[in-house]
N, C-alpha and C positions, 0 to 999 in steps of 0.2 A: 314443404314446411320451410320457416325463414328460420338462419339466425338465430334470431330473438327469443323465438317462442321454443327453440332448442335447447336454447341455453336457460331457460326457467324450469325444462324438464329434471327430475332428478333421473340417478346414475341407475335404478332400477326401471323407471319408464323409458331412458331410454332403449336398455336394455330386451325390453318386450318389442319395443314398437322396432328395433333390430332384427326380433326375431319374427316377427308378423309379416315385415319386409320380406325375409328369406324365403318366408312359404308363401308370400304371394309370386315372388320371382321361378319358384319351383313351378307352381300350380298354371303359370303364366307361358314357362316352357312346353310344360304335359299339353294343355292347349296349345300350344304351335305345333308339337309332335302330333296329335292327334288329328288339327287339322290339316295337315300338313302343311301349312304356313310359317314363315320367317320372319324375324322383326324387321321393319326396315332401317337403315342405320339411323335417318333422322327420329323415331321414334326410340328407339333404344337411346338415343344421347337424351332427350328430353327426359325421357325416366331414371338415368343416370346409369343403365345398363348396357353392357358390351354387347354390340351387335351379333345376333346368330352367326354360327361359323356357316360355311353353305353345306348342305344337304351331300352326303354321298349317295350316287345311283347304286341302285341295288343291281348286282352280277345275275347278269342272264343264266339261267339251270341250264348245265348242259346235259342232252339225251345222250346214253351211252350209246358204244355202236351197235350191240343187237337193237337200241330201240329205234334206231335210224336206218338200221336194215330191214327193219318190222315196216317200217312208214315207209318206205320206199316200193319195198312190193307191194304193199296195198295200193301203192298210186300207181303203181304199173296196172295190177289190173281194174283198177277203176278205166285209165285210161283203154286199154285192150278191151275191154267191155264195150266202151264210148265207140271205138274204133271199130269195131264189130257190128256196134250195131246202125254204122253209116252215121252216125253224127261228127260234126265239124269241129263245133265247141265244145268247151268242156261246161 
């Protein structure tokens, strides 16, 4: 919008069209979260909004040790099995 055509709005249209802004910049965000997309900084200046902060990577789950102890001897005898039974690869 210019200017011009702002300054002919009154103090309650602006008002609305303030608030219209907000939920479109919310609704704008939810879409980037969901698609997991970021604004890029030149499109956020054009819109007049602050460039996405960047994404934090989400923390790898770590297995406890029974369940690393669990997966380990399973691959022993997978392997012991392979080896048994004259095969090379796995």
């Amino acid at each position: 919008m210019s200017n011009s055509s702002l300054a002919s709005l009154s103090a309650k249209q602006l008002k609305k069209a303030a608030l219209v802004r907000e939920r479109l910049d919310k609704l704008q965000a939810q879409l980037e979260d969901i698609l997991g997309v970021t604004a890029t900084p030149s499109a956020a200046a054009s819109s007049g909004r602050k460039a996405a902060a960047k994404p934090t990577r989400r923390r790898r789950r770590k297995f406890s040790p029974a369940a690393r102890a669990k997966l380990s001897a399973a691959a022993k005898r997978r392997w012991a099995k392979r080896k048994a039974a004259g095969k090379t690869t796995l």
